[in-house]
C-alpha positions in Angstrom: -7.1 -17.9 -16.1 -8.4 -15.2 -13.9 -6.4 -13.6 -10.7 -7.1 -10.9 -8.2 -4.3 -9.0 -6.8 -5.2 -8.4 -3.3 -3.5 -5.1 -1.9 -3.4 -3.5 1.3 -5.8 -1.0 2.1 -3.5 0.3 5.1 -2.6 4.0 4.4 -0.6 5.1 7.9 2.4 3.2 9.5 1.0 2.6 13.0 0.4 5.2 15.5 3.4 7.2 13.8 0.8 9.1 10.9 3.7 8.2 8.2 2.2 7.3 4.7 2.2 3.8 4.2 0.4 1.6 1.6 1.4 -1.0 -1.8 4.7 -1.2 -2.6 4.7 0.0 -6.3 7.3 -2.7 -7.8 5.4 -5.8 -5.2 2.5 -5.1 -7.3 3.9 -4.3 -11.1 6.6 -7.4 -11.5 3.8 -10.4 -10.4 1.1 -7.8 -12.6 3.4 -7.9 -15.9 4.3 -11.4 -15.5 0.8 -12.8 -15.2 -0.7 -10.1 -17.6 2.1 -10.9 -20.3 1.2 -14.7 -20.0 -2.2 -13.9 -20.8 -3.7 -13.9 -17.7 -7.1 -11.6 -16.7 -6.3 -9.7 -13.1 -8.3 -8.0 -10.8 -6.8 -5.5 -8.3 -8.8 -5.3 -5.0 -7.9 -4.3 -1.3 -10.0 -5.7 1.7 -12.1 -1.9 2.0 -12.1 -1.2 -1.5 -11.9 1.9 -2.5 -8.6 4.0 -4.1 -5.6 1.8 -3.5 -3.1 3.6 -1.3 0.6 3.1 -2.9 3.2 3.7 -0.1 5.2 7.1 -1.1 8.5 5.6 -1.0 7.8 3.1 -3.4 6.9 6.1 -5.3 10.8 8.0 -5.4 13.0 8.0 -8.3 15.8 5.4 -7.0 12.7 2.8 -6.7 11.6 2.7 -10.4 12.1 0.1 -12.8 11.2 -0.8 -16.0 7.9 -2.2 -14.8 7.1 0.7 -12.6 7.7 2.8 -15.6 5.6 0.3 -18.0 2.8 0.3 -15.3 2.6 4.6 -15.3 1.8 4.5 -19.0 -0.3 1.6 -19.6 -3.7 2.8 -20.0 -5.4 -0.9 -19.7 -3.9 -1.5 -16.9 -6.1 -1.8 -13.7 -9.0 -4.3 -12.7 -10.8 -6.7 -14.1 -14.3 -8.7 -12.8 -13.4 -12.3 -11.8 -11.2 -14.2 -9.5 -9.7 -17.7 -9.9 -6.5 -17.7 -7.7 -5.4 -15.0 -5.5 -1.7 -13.1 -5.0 -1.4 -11.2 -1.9 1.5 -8.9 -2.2 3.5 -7.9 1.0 4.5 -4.7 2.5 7.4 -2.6 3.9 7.8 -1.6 7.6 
């Protein structure tokens, strides 16, 4: 089975200029779970492009084990087809 992980490619929080993007742990627990079932992902964001991860998502007191996992996993990242699609949300 093949999935694409559809993330936002949203990088400021309205007019405010604030960072916004991905939240780390929306993308890594649905990205483990698939992956460790055997399952081919693609990550993709409607513009393409570098994939802006929301900064908070990014602080100490919002890691897990999968965020950690995700950091050091060298084959993680996209793959070339699409079956089904997973949109991840975001944070306001």
């Amino acid at each position: 089975m093949k999935v694409a992980i559809i993330l936002t490619s949203h990088d400021r929080l309205g007019d405010t200029g604030d960072k916004t993007g991905f939240w780390l742990e929306e993308l890594v627990a649905p990205y483990y779970t698939l992956h460790d079932a055997g399952v081919e992902i693609t990550l993709a964001s409607p513009k393409g492009g570098q994939l802006p991860l929301d900064p908070k998502s990014d602080e100490a007191d919002a890691q897990t084990q999968d965020t950690e996992r995700f950091r050091t996993d060298s084959a993680a990242g996209p793959g070339r087809h699409r079956q089904s699609r997973y949109f991840a949300g975001g944070r306001v």
